[in-house]
C-alpha positions as CSV (number, residue, x, y, z in Angstrom):
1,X,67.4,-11.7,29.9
2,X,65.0,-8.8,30.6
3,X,66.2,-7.1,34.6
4,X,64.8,-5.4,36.8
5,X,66.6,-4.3,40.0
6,X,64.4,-5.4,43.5
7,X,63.4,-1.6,44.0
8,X,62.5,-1.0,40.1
9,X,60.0,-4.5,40.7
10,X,58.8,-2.6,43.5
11,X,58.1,0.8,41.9
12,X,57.0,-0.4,39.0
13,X,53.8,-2.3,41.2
14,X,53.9,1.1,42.9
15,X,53.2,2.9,39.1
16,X,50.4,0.2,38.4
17,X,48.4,1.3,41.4
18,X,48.3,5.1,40.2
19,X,46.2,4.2,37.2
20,X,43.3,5.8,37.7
21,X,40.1,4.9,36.0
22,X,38.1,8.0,36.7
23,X,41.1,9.8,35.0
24,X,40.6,7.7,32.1
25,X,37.0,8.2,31.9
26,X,37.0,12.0,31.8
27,X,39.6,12.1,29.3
28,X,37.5,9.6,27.2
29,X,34.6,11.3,27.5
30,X,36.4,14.8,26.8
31,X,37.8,13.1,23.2
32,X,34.4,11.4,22.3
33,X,33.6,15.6,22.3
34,X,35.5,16.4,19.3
35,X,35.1,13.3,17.4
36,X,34.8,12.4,14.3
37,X,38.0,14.1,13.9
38,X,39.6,13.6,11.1
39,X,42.7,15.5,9.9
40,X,43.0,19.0,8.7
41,X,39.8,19.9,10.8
42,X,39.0,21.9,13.5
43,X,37.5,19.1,15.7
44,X,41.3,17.6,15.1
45,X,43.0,21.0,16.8
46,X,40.4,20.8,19.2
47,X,41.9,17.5,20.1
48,X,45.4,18.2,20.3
49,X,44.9,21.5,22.3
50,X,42.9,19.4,24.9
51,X,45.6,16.8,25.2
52,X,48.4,19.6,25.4
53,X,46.3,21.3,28.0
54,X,45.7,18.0,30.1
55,X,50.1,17.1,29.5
56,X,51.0,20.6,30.9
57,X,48.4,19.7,33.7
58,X,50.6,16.5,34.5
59,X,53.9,18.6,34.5
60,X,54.7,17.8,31.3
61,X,56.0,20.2,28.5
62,X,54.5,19.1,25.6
63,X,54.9,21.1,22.4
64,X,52.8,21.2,19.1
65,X,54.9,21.2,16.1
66,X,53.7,22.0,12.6
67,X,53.9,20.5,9.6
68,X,52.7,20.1,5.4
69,X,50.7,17.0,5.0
70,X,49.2,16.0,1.4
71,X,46.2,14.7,2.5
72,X,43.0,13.3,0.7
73,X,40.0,13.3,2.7
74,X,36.8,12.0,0.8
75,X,33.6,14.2,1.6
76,X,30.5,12.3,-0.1
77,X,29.3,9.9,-2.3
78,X,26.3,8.6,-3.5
79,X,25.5,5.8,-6.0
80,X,22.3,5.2,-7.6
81,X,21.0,2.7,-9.9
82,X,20.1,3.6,-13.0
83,X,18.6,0.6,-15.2
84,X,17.6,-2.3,-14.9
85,X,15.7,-0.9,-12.1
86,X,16.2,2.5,-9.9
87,X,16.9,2.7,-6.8
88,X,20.2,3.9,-4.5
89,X,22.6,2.1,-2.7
90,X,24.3,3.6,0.5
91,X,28.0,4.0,-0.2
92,X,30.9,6.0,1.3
93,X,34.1,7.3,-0.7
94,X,37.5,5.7,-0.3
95,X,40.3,7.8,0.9
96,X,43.7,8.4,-1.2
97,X,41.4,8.2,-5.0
98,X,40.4,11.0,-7.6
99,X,37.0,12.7,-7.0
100,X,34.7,13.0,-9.6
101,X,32.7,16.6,-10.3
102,X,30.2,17.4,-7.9
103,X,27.9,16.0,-11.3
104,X,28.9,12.9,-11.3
105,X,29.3,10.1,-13.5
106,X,27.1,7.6,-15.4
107,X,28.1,4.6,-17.0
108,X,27.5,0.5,-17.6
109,X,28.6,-1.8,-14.8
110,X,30.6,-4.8,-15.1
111,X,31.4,-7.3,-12.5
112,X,34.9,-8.5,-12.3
113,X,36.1,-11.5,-10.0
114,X,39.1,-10.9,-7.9
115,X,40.7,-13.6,-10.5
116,X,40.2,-11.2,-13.3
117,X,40.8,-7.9,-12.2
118,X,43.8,-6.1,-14.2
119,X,43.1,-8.9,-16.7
120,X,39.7,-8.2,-18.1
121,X,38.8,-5.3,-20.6
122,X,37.2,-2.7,-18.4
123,X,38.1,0.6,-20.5
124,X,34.8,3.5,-19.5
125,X,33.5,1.4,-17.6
126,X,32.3,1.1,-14.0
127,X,33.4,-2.0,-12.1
128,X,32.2,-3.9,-9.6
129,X,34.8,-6.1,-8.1
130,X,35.1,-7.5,-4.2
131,X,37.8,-5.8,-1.9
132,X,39.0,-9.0,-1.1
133,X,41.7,-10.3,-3.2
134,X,44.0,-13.0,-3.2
135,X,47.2,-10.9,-4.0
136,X,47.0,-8.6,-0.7
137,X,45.5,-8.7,2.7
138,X,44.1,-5.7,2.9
139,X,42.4,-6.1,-0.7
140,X,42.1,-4.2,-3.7
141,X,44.7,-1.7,-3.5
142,X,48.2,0.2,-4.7
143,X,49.1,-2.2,-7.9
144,X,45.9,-3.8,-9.0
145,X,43.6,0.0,-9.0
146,X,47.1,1.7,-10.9
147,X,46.4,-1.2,-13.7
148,X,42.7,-0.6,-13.9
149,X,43.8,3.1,-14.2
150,X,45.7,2.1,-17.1
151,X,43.3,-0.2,-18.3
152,X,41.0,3.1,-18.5
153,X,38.1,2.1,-15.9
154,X,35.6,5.0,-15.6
155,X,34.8,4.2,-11.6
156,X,34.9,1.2,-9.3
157,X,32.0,0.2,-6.8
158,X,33.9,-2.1,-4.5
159,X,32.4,-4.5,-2.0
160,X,33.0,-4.4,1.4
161,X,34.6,-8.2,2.6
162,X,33.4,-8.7,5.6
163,X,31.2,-11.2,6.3
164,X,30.9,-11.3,9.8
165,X,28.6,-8.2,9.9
166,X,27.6,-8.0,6.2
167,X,25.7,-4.9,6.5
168,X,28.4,-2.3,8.1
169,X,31.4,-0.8,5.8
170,X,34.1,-0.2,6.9
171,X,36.0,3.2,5.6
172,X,38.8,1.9,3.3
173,X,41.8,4.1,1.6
174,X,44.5,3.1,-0.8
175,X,47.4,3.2,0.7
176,X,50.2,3.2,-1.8
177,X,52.6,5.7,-0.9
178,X,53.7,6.1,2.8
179,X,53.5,9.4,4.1
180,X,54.0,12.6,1.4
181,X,54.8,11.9,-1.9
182,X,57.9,13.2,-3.4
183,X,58.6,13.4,-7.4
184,X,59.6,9.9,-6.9
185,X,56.7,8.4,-5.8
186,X,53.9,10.2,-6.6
187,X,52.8,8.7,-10.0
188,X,52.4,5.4,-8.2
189,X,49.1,7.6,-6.3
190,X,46.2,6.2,-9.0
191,X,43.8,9.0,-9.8
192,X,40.8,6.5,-10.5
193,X,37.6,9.2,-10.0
194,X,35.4,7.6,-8.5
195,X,35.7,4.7,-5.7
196,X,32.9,3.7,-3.6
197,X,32.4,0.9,-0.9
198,X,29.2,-0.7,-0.8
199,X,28.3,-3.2,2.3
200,X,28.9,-7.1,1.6
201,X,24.9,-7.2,1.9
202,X,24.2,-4.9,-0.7
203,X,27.3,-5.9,-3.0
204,X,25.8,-9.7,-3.2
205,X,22.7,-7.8,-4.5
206,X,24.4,-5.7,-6.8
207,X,26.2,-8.5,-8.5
208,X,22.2,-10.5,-8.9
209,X,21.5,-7.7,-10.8
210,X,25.0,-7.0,-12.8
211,X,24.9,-10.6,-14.3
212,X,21.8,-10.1,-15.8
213,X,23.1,-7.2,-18.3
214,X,22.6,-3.9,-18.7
215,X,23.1,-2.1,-15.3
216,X,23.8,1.5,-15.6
217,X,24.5,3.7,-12.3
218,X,25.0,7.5,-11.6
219,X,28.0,7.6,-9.5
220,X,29.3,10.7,-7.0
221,X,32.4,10.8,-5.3
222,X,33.8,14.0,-4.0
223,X,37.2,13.5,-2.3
224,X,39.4,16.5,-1.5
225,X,43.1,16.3,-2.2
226,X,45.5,19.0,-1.0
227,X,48.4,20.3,1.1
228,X,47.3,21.6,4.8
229,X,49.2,22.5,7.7
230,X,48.5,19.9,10.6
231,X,49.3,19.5,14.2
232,X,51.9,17.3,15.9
233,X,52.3,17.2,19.6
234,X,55.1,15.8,21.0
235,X,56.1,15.4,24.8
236,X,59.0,14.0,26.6
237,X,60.2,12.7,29.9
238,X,63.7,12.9,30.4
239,X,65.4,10.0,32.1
240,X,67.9,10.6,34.5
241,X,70.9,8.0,33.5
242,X,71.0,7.8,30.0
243,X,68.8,10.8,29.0
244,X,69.6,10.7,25.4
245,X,68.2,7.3,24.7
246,X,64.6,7.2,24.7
247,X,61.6,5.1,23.9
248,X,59.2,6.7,21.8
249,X,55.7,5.8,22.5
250,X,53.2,6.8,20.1
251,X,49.7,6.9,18.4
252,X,47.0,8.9,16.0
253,X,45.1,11.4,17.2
254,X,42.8,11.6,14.0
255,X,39.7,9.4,13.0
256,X,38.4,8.1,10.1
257,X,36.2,10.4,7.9
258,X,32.6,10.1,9.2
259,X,33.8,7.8,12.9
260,X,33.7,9.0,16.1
261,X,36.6,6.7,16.8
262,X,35.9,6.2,20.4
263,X,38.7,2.6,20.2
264,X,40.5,3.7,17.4
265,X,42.4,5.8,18.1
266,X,40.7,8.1,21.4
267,X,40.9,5.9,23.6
268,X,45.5,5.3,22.6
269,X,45.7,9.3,23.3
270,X,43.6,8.4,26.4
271,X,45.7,6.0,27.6
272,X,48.9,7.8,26.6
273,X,48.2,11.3,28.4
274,X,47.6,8.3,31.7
275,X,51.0,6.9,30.9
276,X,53.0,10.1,31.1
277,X,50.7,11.5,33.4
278,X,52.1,8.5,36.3
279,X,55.6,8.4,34.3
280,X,56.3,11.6,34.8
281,X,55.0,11.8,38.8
282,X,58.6,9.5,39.0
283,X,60.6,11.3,36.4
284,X,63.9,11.5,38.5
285,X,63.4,7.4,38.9
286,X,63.7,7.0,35.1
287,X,67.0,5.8,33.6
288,X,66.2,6.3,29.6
289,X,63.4,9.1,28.6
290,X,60.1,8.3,27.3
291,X,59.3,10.4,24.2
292,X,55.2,10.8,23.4
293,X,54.1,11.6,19.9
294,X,50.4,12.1,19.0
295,X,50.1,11.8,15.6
296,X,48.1,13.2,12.8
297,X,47.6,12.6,8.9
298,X,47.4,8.8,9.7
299,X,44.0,8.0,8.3
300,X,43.5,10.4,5.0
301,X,47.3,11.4,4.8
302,X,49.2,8.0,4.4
303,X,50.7,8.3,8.0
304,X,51.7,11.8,7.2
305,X,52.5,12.5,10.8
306,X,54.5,9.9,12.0
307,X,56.6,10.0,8.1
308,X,57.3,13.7,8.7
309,X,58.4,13.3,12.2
310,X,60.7,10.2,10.9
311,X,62.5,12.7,7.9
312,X,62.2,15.8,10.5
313,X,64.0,14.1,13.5
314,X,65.1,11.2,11.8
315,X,69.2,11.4,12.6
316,X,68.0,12.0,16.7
317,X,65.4,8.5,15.7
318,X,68.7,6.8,14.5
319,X,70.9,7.1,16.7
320,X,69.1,7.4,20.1
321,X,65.8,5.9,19.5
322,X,65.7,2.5,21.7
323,X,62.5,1.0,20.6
324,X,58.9,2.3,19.2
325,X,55.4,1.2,20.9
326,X,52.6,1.7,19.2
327,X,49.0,2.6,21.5
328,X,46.2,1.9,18.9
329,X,42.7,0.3,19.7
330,X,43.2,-0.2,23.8
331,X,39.7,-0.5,25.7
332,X,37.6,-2.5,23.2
333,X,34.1,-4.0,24.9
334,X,34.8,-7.2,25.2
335,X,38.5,-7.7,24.8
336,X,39.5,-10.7,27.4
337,X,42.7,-11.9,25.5
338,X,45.4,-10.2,23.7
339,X,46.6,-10.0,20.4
340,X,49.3,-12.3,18.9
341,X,52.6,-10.8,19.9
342,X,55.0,-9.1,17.7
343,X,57.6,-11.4,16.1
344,X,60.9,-9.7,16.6
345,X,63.8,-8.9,19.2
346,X,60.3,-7.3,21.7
347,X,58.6,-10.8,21.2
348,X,60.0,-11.9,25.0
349,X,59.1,-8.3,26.4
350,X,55.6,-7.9,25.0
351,X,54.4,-11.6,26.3
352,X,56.1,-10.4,29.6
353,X,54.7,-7.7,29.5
354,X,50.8,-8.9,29.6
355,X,51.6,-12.0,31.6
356,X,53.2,-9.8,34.7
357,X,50.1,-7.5,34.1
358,X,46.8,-9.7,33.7
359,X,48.0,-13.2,33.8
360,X,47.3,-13.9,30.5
361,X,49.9,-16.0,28.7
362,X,50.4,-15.4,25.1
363,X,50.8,-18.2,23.3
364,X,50.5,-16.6,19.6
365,X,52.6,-14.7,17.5
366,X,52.7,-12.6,14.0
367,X,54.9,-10.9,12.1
368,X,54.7,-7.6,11.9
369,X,52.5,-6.0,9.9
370,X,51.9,-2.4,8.4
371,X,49.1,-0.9,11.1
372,X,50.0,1.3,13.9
373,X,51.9,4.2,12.1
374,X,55.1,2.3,11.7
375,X,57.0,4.9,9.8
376,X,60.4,3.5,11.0
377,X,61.2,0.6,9.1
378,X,64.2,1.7,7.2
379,X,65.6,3.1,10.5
380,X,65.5,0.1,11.9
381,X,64.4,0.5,15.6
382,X,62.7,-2.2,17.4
383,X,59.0,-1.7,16.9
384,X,55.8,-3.5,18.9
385,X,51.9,-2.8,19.9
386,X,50.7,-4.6,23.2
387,X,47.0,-4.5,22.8
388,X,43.6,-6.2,23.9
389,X,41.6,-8.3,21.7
390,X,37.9,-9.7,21.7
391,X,38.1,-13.6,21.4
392,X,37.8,-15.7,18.8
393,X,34.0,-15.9,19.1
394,X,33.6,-11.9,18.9
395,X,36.4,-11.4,16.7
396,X,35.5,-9.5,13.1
397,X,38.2,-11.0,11.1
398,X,38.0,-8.4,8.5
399,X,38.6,-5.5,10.3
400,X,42.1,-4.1,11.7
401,X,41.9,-3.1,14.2
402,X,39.4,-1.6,17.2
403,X,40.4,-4.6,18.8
404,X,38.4,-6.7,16.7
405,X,35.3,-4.9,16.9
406,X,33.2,-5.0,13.9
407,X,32.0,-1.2,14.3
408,X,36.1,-0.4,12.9
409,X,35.9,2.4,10.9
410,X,32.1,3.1,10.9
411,X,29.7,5.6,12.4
412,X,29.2,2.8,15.0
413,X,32.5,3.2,16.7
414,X,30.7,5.4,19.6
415,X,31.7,5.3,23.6
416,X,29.2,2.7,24.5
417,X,31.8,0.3,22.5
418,X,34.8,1.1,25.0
419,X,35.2,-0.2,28.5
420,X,37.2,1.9,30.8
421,X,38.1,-1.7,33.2
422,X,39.9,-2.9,29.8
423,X,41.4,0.3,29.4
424,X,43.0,0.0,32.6
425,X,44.4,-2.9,31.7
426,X,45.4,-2.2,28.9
427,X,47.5,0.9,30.3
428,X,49.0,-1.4,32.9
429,X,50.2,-4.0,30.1
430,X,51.8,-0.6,28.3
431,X,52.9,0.4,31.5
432,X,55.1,-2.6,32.4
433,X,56.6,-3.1,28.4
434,X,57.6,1.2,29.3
435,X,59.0,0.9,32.6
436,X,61.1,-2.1,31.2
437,X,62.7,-0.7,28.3
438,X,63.2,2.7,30.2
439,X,65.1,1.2,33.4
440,X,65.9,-2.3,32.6
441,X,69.7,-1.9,32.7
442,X,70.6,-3.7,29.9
443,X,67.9,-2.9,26.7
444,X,65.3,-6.4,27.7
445,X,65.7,-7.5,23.9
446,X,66.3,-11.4,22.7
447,X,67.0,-12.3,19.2
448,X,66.8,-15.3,19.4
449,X,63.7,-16.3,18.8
450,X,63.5,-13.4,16.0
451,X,66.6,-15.5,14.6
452,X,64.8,-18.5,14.7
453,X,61.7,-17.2,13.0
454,X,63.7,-15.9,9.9
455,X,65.4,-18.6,9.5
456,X,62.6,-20.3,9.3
457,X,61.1,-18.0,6.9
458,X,64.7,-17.8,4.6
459,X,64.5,-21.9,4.0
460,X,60.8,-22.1,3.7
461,X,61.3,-19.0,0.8
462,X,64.2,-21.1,-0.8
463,X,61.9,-24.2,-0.4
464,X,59.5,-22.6,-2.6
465,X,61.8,-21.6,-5.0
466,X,64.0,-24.8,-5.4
467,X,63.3,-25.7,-8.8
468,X,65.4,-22.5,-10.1
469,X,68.6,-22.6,-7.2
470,X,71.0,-23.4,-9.7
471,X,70.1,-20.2,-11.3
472,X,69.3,-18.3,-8.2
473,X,69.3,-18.7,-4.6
474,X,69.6,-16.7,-1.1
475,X,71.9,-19.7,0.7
476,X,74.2,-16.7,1.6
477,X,71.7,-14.8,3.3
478,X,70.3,-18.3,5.3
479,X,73.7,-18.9,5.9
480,X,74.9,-15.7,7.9
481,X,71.1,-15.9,9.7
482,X,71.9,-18.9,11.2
483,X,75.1,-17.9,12.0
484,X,73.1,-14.9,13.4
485,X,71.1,-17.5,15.7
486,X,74.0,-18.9,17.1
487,X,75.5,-15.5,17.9
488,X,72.4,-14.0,19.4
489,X,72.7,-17.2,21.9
490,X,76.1,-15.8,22.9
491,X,75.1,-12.6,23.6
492,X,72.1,-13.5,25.0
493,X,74.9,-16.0,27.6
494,X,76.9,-13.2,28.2
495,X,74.0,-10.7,29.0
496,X,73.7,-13.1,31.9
497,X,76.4,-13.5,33.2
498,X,76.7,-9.4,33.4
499,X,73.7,-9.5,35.1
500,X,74.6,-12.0,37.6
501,X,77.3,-10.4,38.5
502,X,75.9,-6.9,38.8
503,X,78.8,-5.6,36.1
504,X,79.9,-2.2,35.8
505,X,78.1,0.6,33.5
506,X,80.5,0.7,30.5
507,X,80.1,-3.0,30.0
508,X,76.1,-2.5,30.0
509,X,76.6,0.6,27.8
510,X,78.8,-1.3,25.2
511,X,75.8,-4.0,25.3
512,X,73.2,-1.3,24.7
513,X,74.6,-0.1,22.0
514,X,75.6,-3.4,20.2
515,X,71.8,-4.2,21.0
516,X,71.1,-1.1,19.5
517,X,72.8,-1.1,16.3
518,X,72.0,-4.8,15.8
519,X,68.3,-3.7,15.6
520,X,69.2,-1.3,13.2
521,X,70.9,-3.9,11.0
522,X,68.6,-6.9,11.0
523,X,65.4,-4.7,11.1
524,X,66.3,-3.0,7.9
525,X,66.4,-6.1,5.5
526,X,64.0,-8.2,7.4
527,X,60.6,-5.5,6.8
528,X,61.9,-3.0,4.9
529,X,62.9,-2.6,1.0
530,X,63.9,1.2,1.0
531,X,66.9,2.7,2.0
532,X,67.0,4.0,5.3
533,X,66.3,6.9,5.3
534,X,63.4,6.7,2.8
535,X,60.1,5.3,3.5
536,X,58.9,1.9,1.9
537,X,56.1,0.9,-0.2
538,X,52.5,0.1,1.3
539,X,52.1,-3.0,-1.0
540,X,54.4,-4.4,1.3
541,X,54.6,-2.6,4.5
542,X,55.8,-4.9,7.2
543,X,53.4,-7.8,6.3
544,X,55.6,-9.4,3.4
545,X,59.2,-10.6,5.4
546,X,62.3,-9.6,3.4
547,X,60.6,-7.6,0.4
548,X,63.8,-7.0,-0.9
549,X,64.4,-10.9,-1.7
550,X,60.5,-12.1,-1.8
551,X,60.5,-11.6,-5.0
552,X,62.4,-15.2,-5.6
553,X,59.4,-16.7,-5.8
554,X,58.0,-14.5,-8.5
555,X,61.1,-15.8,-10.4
556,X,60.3,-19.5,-9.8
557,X,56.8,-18.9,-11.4
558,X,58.1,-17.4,-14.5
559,X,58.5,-20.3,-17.4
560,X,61.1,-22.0,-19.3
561,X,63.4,-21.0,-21.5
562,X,64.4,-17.7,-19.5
563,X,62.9,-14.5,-21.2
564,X,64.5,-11.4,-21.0
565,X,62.1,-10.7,-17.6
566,X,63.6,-13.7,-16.0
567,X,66.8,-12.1,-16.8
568,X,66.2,-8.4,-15.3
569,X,64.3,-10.1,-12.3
570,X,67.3,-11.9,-11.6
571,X,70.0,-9.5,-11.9
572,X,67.6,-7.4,-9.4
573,X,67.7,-9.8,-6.8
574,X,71.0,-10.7,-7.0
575,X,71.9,-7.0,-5.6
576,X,69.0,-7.0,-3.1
577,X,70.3,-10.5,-2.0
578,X,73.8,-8.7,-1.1
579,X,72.0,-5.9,0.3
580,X,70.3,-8.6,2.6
581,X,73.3,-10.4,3.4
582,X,75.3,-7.8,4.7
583,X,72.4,-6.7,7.0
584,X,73.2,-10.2,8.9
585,X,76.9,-9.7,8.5
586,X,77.4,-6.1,10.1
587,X,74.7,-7.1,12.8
588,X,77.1,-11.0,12.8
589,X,80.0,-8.9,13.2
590,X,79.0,-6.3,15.7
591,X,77.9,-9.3,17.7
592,X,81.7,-10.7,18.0
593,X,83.6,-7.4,18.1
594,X,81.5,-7.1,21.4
595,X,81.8,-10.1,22.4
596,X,85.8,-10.1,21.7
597,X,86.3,-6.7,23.9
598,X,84.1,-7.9,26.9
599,X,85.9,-10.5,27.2
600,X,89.2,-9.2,26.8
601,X,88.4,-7.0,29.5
602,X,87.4,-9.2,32.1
């Protein structure tokens, strides 16, 4: 049950009325100064010393921390076309790759299908292969260009997907490692040395000429990998009831290499520096405090930013940390609806959220997936983005995000594709899902419909996998989340009856923090496959649910009789299905020790 008290209903349509459009603009238009902006550069300090000048403005006392990033930001690249015919294509470098020499490379091109790539003999050779794949949404990435590496390919010319405006690209990265690599992880970073992205339009023309043999090309890419010291700002609000818990709101301040970025991200710090600057005019009427990170390293440094500040602060994170909300891509031209709501304990707050704002009802929802700096998994806090979307009609489906706008990640992305009217309404949607989680009195989560939705997801996983359940199965796991479901009923029962009876604070605090640390335990082992305190992979990243068990079905596909894989696979998920298991239990048993005490007390 999400509560407000009468006079919090009334400030909060008090707050709504203080957004200021003219604000907005001339913020907007200040960024849209600096930009592109991508990190490590000056335009990038330029940035965060406006936004910290504007926060000190507001009252605030924001402070910029510093911090080592590895970070790989691609400089130029050309391609040209050697034989059967000369001529140049216009390309731009990935980010996260190798670099060739400022020389170049020459060498035959091959086409590859997605089908065949990591399959098909490709050693000193350059490939041409499609971006989209049918192993990961976001492409060709992490797994398949470390095999390739293996596999000794010489350079990749990769085609841009999208179809809906075949003649932009997009800038693309691989993302395999999240944040800065440790000794670990950082052989899983492929060093292929040369990547470039050609536009759908002039990849269709590329593969004409490819399958009729003997295409050479003289390939540049020059990417620059290093460590740099790079700006954090951070600002908070203290609340004035429980000042130690607080919501932290965030987004990037960096844009893509070559993007002026006006929706992705200027206009989030925009409507950030709004949202403190009208929180913090009613700072003493604040129960929890609203913490504001602007981050950097997010587009050429893995989310370097956000994964530092996670291992910097992460035991403050843990154990005070009532929820992340992610600003990314507000005040897209042309956004009318929003974008499906987050599946998870927020799901009920976020469609709030825009309904008491602009009416709009959402009716569609997503599991989580791995944009908007989510560094945060293995800690476990609750995690959502309430954002604007174009509809269905204007809506580049390849692109993610700038609300859908098919000038993401492109020179393109220029002011004339923002609207300062969605802005606003964007900042008001923000606004309500803030004010709630910072006054409601009780944390305005549900699980239930997050129960629900995994246990929907656990049988439809063991569904898939039946053939092999005598040999392996996760019944334990679907058995303590439905028990899960029937215990986030109960608390969700007894939350109302606190409420209406208007019950005293150390029964709401002993909710909050069973809320709390049951978002801490289901979180983990539904999104996340590292410890937590470690970050998790970015082949996975929030869009595959329970990574740590997924692979089940993996075992299914492997043939009869069991091989020695079969085996190894097995054992491996037999631990991860226990590690699973006991996510539900402590969050199970958390549930009914609180229960038990309130209820003892009465």
């Amino acid at each position: 049950m999400i509560w407000l008290s009468e006079a919090d209903k009334e400030l909060l349509k008090g707050l709504e009325k203080e957004i200021s459009k003219e604000e907005l603009l001339e913020n907007w238009k200040k960024l849209m100064e600096f930009t592109p902006s991508p990190s490590g550069s000056p335009q990038e300090e330029k940035v965060i010393q406006y936004i910290r000048d504007k926060l000190e403005i507001y009252g605030l006392k924001p402070e910029i921390l510093r911090y080592d990033a590895y970070i790989s930001e691609p400089r130029y690249a050309r391609l040209l076309v050697l034989a059967p015919e000369r001529f140049e294509v216009q390309c731009t470098p990935y980010r996260q790759v190798g670099t060739t020499t400022p020389e170049g490379i020459d060498g035959e091109v091959i086409y590859i299908d997605p089908e065949h790539i990591g399959k098909t003999e490709c050693e000193g050779k350059i490939v041409l292969a499609d971006q989209e794949t049918s192993s990961d949404w976001m492409g060709l990435q992490g797994a398949l260009l470390l095999k390739l590496q293996e596999m000794g390919v010489k350079g990749l010319i990769v085609i841009e997907q999208d179809r809906f405006m075949p003649t932009v690209m997009h800038q693309r990265a691989d993302f395999s490692v999240s944040g800065n690599p440790t000794s670990d992880n950082i052989n899983i970073i492929q060093r292929i040395p040369a990547i470039v992205h050609v536009s759908n339009k002039d990849g269709e023309k590329l593969k004409n000429i490819v399958k009729k043999g003997d295409m050479r090309v003289h390939l540049t890419s020059i990417v620059e990998t290093s460590w740099k010291k790079l700006p954090l700002l951070v600002a908070e609000i203290k609340g004035s009831r429980e000042p130690e818990k607080f919501l932290l709101v965030n987004g990037h301040v960096d844009t893509p290499p070559f993007s002026p970025g006006s929706v992705d991200n200027a206009s989030g710090d925009v409507a950030m520096m709004e949202l403190a600057r009208i929180l913090n005019k009613h700072k003493e009427k604040l129960r929890r405090s609203i913490r504001f990170a602007f981050w950097t390293g997010h587009e050429v440094g893995r989310y370097a930013g956000s994964t530092w500040y996670n291992d910097a602060y992460w035991h403050d994170i843990r154990y005070n940390c009532v929820g992340f909300l992610n600003v990314d891509s507000p005040g897209t031209e042309g956004a009318t609806t929003y974008r499906a709501a987050p599946i998870g304990e927020v799901s009920e707050l976020a469609a709030l959220s825009i309904r008491e704002a602009t009416g709009i009802t959402v009716e569609s929802f997503r599991w989580p997936t791995r944009a908007g700096d989510h560094s945060f998994w293995g800690t476990g806090i609750p995690h959502a983005s309430v954002v604007s979307a174009r509809p269905k009609e204007l809506y580049d489906p390849f692109v993610n995000y700038s609300g859908g706008g098919w000038w993401w990640h492109t020179p393109f992305e220029t002011l004339d594709h923002g609207d300062v009217n969605i802005l606003a309404m964007d900042v008001k949607v923000n606004l309500n899902y803030i004010f709630r989680v910072a006054n409601c009195p009780v944390l305005p989560y549900n699980f239930v419909p997050y129960a629900e939705e995994m246990v929907k997801i656990l049988k439809d996983l063991q569904d898939k996998a039946g053939k092999i359940s005598s040999y392996f199965n996760i019944n334990p796991v679907i058995e303590r989340a439905v028990e899960f479901k029937v215990l986030a009923e109960e608390l969700n029962n007894h939350i109302s009856r606190v409420v209406e009876e208007r019950a005293p604070e150390q029964v709401i605090s002993e909710l909050n923090r069973c809320i709390m640390w049951v978002s801490r335990h289901v979180n983990q082992v539904a999104h996340s496959d590292a410890e937590k305190t470690e970050q998790m992979s970015m082949e996975t990243f929030g869009a595959t649910p329970f990574p740590r068990i997924h692979g089940i079905l993996k075992l299914a596909e492997m043939p009869l009789p069991h091989s020695d894989e079969f085996k190894f696979l097995q054992t491996k998920l037999m631990r991860q299905r226990n590690f699973v298991e006991d996510g539900f239990h402590l969050a199970n048993q958390l549930i009914k020790d609180t229960l038990d005490r309130l209820r003892a007390s009465r």
